[in-house]
C-alpha positions, 0 to 999 in steps of 0.5 A: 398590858400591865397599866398602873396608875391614879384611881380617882373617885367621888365617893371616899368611903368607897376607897377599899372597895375601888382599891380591891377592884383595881389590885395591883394596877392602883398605885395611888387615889384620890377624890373629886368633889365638884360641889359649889365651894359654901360655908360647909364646904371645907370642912366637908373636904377635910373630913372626907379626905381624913376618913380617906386617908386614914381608912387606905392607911389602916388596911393592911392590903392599900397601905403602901397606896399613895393617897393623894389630896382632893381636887383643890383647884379655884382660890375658894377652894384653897381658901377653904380647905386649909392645910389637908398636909397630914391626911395625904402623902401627894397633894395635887394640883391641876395647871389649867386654869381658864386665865392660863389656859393658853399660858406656857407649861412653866407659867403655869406649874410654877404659878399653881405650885406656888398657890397649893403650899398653903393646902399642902406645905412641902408634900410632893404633888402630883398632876392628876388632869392637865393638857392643851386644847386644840379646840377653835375656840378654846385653844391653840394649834396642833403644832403648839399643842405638841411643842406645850405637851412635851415641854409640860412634862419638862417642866414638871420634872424639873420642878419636883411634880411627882407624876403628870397625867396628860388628858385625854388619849383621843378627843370625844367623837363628834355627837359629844363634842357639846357636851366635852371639851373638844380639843385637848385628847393627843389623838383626832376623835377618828384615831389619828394621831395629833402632832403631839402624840408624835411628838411625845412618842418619839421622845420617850422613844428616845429616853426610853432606858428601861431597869432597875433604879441606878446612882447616876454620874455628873457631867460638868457643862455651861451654856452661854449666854446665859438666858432665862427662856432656856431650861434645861435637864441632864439626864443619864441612861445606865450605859453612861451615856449623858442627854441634855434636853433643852428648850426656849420656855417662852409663849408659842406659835406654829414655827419654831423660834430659836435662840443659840447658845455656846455648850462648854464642856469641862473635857472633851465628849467622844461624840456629841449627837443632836435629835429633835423629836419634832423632825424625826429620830434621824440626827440632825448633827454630830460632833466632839470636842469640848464646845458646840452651838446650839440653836434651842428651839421652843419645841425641844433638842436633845443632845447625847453625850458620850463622854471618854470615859465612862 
């Protein structure tokens, strides 16, 4: 498998040295440090991410690497660390916070969005670790791990978040389970998969659209009613052919909750399509014309859109 991906290290002076290992499967670095947050610590952050960056930028080979910013995370942190903007090209941030640990995926990005502009101004961020637990304790059901997950990603498009890592593949095994967080993998520690990797494999399935980069066209809709809880994403595959994903952004339970609404379009669709990724990749309606309703779940519906003229 050809992986790419974000190379994390405690260590920044060993950046050259972790990037030369990882050749051409490293597409971006950045550093952890968990230290407890004292008077020398943000001055020790801003240094180490400095000498980061500037060591990545002035080597030939690692200077088209992103450098994203350290793991600035509790509002100490933030206070501490101060503007880091010029010694990085991707800030992070990591939306799950023990207050919102159980928080919808929209709360919680827009919130912890909002808080890192002081570390990072108008830089571009990244999501290096974020997920949903399915621990007893700790988290929610499978089922609105699932329907969180795939709606997390949603939400990070739509808000500009460059990149999101999902953590972690698969749970720790059972002997590790004290000393891990239990819950938050997309598979069970035996290897089966949760509802959400289901969930997430049949909508990249779905989207899937492989080739180079493409000037997308415009398709003119509206929904009605107008409703705060319903988000949206109009995306567009190289054939023509329009997806309209849309979702309830509001706190979760096992059971769908829908809302209806009225899709106008400005002209007729040839053909309108409606999956869900939480029942299958088996359509659930089809239609055409100009108008459709619509139940959106808080899970997710997808609605392609052929229009007459491609």
């Amino acid at each position: 498998l050809d992986l790419k991906g974000l190379v994390s290290t405690e260590k920044p002076p060993e950046a050259l040295a972790l990037l030369a290992f990882y050749g051409k499967h490293a597409t971006a670095i950045t550093f952890r440090d968990n230290a407890e947050v004292d008077a020398a610590w943000g001055e020790k952050i801003r240094k180490s991410q400095q000498q980061m960056f500037a060591s990545v930028k002035g080597n030939l080979a690692t200077r088209d690497i992103l450098v994203a910013g350290p793991n600035v995370q509790s509002d100490a942190q933030i206070a501490a660390v101060g503007n880091i903007s010029a010694w990085a090209d991707v800030g992070t941030f990591f939306p799950w916070r023990k207050e919102l640990w159980r928080a919808p995926p929209g709360l919680r990005a827009e919130t912890d969005l909002a808080r890192h502009v002081p570390v990072y101004g108008n830089l571009a961020l990244i999501a290096p670790q974020t997920g949903y637990d399915t621990s007893v304790e700790e988290g929610v059901s499978e089922a609105v791990q699932a329907k969180y997950l795939v709606r997390m990603l949603l939400e990070h498009f739509r808000l500009g978040v460059l990149r999101t890592f999902v953590a972690d593949l698969a749970d720790p095994a059972p002997e590790l389970q004290g000393q891990l967080s239990t819950g938050i993998g997309l598979l069970h520690s035996d290897g089966s998969p949760k509802p959400a990797f289901t969930a997430l494999s049949r909508t990249m399935a779905l989207l899937a659209d492989p080739g180079p980069s493409f000037v997308p066209g415009r398709l003119a809709l509206g929904l009605s009613p107008a409703s705060i809880n319903v988000h949206h994403l109009l995306l567009q595959k190289r054939n023509g052919v329009f997806y309209l994903l849309l979702w309830r952004e509001v706190q979760s339970e096992d059971a769908d909750v829908t809302e209806s609404v009225v899709l106008n379009f400005s002209a007729p669709a040839k053909s309108l399509t409606l999956f869900s990724p939480f029942r299958g990749l088996a359509p659930l309606a089809q239609g055409f014309g100009s108008q459709l309703a619509v139940a959106v779940p808080d899970s997710l519906a997808v609605l392609v859109i052929e229009t007459a003229c491609p």
